[in-house]
N, C-alpha and C positions, 0 to 999 in steps of 0.2 A: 821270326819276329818276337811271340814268346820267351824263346831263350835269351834274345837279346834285353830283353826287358827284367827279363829274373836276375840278368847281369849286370845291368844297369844299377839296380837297386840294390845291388847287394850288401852297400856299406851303411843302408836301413836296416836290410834285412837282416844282417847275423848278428850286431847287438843286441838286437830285438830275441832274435834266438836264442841267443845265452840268459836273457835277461826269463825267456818262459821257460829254457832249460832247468834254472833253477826253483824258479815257482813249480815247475811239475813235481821235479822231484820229492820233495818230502808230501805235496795231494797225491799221487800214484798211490806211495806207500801207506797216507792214512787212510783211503778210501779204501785199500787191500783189507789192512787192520778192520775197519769199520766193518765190510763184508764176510767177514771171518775167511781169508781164503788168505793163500801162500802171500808173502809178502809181494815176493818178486813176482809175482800175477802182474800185479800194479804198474811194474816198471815192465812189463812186457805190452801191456794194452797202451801204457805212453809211447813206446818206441813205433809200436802198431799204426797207431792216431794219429803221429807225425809223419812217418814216412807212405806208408799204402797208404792212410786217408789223405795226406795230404798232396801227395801226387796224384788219385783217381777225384780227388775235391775238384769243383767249380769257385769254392770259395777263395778267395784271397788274403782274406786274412783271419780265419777260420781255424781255431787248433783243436783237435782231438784228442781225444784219450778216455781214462776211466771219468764216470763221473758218480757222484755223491747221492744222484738220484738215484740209482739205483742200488743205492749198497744196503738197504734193507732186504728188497725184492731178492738181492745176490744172497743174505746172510741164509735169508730161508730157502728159498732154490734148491742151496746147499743141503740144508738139515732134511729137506722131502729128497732127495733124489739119494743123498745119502753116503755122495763120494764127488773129490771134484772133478774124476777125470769123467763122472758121468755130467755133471754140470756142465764141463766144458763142447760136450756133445748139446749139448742145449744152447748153447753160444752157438755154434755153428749153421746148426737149422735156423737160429732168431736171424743169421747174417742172410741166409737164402731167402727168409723172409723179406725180410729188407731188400735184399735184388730184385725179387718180384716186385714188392712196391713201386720202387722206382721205375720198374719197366710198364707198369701197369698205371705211372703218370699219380701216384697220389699226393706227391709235395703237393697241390695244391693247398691244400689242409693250409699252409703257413699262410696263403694269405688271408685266412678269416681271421687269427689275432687281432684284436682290438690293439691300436697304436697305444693309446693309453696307457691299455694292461702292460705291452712289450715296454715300453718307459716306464712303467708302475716296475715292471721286472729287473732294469737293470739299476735303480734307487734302491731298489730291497735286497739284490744282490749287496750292491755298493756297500749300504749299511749292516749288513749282514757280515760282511767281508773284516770291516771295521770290530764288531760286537766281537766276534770271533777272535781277531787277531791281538786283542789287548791282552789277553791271560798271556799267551806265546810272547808280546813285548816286554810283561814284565817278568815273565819267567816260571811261571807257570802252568806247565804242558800237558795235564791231565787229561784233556779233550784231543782226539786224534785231529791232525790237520787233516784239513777238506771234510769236515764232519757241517752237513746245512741246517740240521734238525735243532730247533727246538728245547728239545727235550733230549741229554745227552746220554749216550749208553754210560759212561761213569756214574748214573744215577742225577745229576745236578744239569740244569738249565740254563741259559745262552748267559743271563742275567745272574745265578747264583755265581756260575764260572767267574765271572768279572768282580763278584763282591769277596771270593774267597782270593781272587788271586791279587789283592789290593792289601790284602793278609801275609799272603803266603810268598810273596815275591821272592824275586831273586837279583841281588844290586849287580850280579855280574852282567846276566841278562836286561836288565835295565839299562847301564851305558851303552852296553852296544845299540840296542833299544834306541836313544838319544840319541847318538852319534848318527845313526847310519839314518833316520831321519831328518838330522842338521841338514847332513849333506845331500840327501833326495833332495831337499825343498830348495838350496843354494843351487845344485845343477839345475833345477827345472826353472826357478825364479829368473838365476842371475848368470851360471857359466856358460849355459849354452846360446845368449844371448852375446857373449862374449870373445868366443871365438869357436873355430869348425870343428877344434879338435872333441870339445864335452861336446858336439851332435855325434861325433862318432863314437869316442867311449861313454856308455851310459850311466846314469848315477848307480843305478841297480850293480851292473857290475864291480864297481868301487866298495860297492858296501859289502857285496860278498865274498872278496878278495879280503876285506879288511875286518869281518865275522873272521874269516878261516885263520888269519892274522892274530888278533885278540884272542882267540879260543887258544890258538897253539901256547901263548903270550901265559894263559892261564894255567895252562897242564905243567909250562915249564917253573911256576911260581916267578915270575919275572916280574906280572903284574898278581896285588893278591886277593881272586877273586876265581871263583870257580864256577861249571856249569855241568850239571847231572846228566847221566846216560842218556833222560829222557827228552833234553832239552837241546839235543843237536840231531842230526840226520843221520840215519840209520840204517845203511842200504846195505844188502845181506854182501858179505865179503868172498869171493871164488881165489882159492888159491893158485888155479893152474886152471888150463882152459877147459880139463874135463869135469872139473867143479862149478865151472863154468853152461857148460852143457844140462850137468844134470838138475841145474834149477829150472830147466824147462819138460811141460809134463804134456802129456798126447791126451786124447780123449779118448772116454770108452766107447766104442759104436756098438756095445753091446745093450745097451742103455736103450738102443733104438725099440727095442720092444716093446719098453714100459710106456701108457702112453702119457706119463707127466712129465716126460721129456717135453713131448708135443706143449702140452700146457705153457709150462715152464719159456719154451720157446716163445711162443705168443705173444706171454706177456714181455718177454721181454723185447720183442720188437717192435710191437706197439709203444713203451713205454720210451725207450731209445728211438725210436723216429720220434714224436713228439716232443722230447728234451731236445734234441737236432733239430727241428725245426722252426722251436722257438727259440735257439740259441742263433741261427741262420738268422732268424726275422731280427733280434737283437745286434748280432755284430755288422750287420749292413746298414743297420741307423747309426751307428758309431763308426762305421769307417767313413774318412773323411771325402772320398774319394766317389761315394753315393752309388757303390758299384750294387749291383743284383746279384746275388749268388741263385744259377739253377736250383731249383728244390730236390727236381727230380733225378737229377747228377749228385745230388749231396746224398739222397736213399741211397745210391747202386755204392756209391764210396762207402758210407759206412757200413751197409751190408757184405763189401768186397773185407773190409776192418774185423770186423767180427769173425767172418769166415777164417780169416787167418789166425787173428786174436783166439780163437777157440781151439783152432789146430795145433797153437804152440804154447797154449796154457797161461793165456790171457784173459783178462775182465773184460766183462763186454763195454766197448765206444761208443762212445757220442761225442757230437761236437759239445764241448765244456765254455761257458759264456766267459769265467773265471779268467783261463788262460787266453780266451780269443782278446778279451780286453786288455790284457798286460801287453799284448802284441800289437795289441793298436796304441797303447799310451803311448808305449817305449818305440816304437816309432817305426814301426814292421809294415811293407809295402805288398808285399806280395805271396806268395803262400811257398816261395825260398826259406821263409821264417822257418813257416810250421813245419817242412822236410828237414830242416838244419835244426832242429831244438829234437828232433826223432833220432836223428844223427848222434848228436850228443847225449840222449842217454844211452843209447848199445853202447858206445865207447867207453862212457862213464862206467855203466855196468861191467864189463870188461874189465877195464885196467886203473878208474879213477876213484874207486869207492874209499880207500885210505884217508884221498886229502877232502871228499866231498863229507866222511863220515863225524870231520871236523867241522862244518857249516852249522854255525848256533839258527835254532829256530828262532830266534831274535831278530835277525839278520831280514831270516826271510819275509817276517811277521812289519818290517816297517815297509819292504815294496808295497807289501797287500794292502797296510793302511793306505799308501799312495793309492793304489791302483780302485780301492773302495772309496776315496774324497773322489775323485775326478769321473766317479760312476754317479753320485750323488751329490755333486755342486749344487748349492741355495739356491741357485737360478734355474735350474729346472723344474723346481718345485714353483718358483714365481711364474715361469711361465706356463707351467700346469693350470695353477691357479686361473691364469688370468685369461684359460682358454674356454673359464665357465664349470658349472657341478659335471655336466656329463661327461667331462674328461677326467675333472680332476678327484669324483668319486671311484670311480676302477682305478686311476694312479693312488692314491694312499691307500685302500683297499689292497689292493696288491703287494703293496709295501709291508704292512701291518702283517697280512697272510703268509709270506716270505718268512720273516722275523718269529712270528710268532709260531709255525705251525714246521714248513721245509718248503722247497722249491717250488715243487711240482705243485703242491696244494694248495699254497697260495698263490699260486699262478690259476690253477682251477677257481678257485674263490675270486680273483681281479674276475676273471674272465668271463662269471654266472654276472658280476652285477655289470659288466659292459656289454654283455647280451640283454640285461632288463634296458638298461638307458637306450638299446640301440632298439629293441621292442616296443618303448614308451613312446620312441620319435616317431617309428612307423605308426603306432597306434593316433598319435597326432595329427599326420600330415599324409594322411591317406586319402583324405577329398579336401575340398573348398566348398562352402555352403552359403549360397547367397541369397536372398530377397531381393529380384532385380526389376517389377514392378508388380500394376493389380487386374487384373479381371476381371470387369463385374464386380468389385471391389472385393473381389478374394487375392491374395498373397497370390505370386508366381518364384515358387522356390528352383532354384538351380545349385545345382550337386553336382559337381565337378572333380572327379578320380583322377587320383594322380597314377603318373606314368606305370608303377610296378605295384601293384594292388595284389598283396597275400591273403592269406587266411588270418595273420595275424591281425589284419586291418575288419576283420568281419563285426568285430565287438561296436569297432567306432563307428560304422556306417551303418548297420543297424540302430544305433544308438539316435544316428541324424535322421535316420528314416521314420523311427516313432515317434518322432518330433514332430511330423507334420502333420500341420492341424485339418480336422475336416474341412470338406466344401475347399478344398485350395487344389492347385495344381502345381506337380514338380516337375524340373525337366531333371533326368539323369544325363550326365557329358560323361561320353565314353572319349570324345575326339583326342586327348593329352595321355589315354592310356595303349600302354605297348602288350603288357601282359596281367590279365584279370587272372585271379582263383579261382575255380569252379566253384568253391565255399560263395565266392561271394557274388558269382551271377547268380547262383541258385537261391540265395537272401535276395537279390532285386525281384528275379519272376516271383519269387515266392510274395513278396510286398505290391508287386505291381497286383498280385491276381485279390490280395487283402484290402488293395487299398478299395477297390468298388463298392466293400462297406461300407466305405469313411465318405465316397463320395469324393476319390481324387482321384483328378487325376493325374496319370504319367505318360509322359514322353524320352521318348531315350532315341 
């Protein structure tokens, strides 16, 4: 039944494929660049992500590969262990780690993300994607693609990038630029509305047929207008299949001794399940389909990813939110995509890097604007809004932290202040406190616990407790509550045994 469905969908699924094939490509190799590790690392953790994650994946529409969070944790890794085939022994253990997880049931983790924050994450991607992608529209390639930070290793920032490349353009990379945006926004507006054929060929594809086009068009002085080494795709060239082979490196298991291999591991499988997890919670609100990805199938795939990935001298996987959304815009149904976009890069790598090493980063740089507008459309911001502060403070909080800081951190910073909001309700809506008649003409207070009574809630029921006046009687309702805190029966005894000071009394 499976199979017959992977079949079904297929004339979804492989535009879709071609269309993340090409967005991998040049992120693998900057995020390689970014980690200080062999280029072709890059395009080996892509090949990895697509095929073993995506065939051991519960996801559907879910693409793996290297990701940008961790190419700091990778650069240094590197420099402490001191060689990559010993790093790459560190990948290995991080993937066993990860099998354990998953077998040991820890996806749970995904569902505490605050919805917000996860929405607050895919508007800061979105915007992020965009910020990014302008210097590469106009021709200005300084900054490695798939680079999320902030603050850029060329020295300049997400914002100088964009004021220097407004400078330093390039009009060759500018029309294609122009063009291959005309034409995104005419197929998604107007041609596919038109007839079956644009659902099938996607704009994405057109535009990078027609980069490889222009570019050739420029070398041969046809048209006159040029574009530098650094401003098209750059994927290392094998002469023959045993140049081929020897871009791939083994790990040292000699390494196992030292124990910042262990370290090293750790962290990285902690930090790669949590970018995976939160990339899972994100691309299941954007497919449209409202499927559930397993959490705890999504840890054993990527732990299965890395094991391998580390074996043949790859960067360590995670699902990547980047490529999973390109895969849902361009119109990918089922996780056919993300095996068939793994597909095409071993091939590519192989035998296509000649005609691929012609694709202007121009080209690629108008998909991403697309694929960054349709992550952050004005109307999710309006309906954020309009869903009140305790949403829409973690959503632009998140946003901001994303932008200003990298992923992961402002994902951390969404996520502290949609634990205070979700802390502040509990703190509110912990009892109900009544005045329901008089005694002898003293007050008869009733205090009513709601259903799940934490520790967090101890501040505000103390709070109503010292409120009550001498000479009165309270009744405490336990009847609506399922589970009390210890904290906070031990604050009632401790009030009931106070209150004979005061001359109250309680009932409970």
């Amino acid at each position: 039944m499976e199979k017959q469905k992977l079949l079904k969908e297929l004339k979804n699924d492989l535009p879709a494929s071609i269309v993340v094939f090409f967005v991998a490509v040049p992120l693998c190799l900057g995020i390689a660049l970014a980690s200080g590790a062999p280029l072709f690392s890059g395009i080996i953790a892509g090949i990895v992500g697509g095929i073993v994650v995506g065939m051991a994946s519960g996801s559907s529409l879910g693409v793996s590969g290297p990701a940008a969070g961790l190419a700091v944790i990778v650069f240094s890794a590197i420099a402490t262990l001191g060689t990559w085939p010993a790093f790459l022994t560190a990948v290995v253990l991080a993937g066993c780690i990860q099998l354990i997880l998953g077998f040991a049931k820890a996806g749970f983790v995904a569902y505490f993300f605050p919805s917000s924050v996860i929405k607050g994450m895919l508007s800061g991607i979105g915007l992020l994607i965009i910020l990014k992608q302008i210097p590469h529209a106009l021709g200005y390639d300084k900054d490695a693609e798939g680079d999320e930070s902030f603050f850029q290793n060329n020295g300049e920032n997400t914002f100088s990038s964009i004021s220097n490349a407004m400078e330093l353009f390039t009009p060759g990379a500018i029309l294609i630029a122009i063009i291959s945006l005309a034409i995104l926004i005419l197929w998604d507006t107007v041609l596919t509305k038109k007839h079956k054929i644009f659902q099938l060929i996607q704009g994405p594809i057109v535009v990078v047929f027609l980069g490889i086009l222009m570019n050739y068009l420029y070398q041969n002085n046809i048209l006159n207008f040029s574009l530098a080494a650094d401003q098209v795709v750059n994927l290392p060239e094998p002469k023959n299949f045993n140049e081929f082979i020897g871009l791939f490196t083994f790990p040292d298991f000699s390494a196992l001794t030292s124990y910042k291999v262990y370290e090293v591991a750790i962290v990285l499988a902690i930090i790669a399940s949590i970018e995976t997890l939160l990339s899972v919670e994100a691309t299941d609100k954007l497919d449209p389909a409202r499927r559930v990805t397993p959490t705890n199938q999504e840890l054993k795939a990527q732990g299965l990813g890395n094991i391998i990935s580390g074996l043949i001298g790859g960067l360590p996987v995670t699902q990547v939110i980047v490529r999973s959304s390109a895969n849902i815009n361009f119109g990918g149904k089922t996780k056919m995509s993300t095996i068939l976009h793994g597909i095409f890069l071993l091939i590519s790598a192989m035998i296509l890097t000649p005609i691929l090493n012609l694709l202007p980063l121009a080209s690629l740089a108008a998909i991403l604007l697309m694929v960054g507008y349709k992550l952050t459309k004005p109307s999710l911001f309006k309906q954020m809004y309009s869903l009140g502060w305790t949403q829409f403070i973690p959503f632009v909080v998140t946003i901001v932290g994303i932008i200003f800081t990298d992923l992961l951190k402002g994902i951390t910073i969404g996520i502290l202040f949609g634990i205070f909001y979700v802390l502040r309700e509990s703190y509110r809506n912990s009892h109900r406190h009544d005045v329901i008649t008089k005694e002898n003409g003293n007050d008869v207070h009733r205090i009513s616990l709601a259903e799940e009574v934490s520790f967090f809630n101890k501040a505000s029921i103390l709070q109503a407790l010292d409120a009550i006046p001498e000479n009165s009687k309270v009744i405490i309702d336990f009847t609506k509550s399922k589970s009390i805190s210890f904290d906070v029966i031990e604050l009632i005894n401790d009030f009931e045994k106070n209150a004979l000071t005061k001359n109250i009394h309680v009932e409970k």
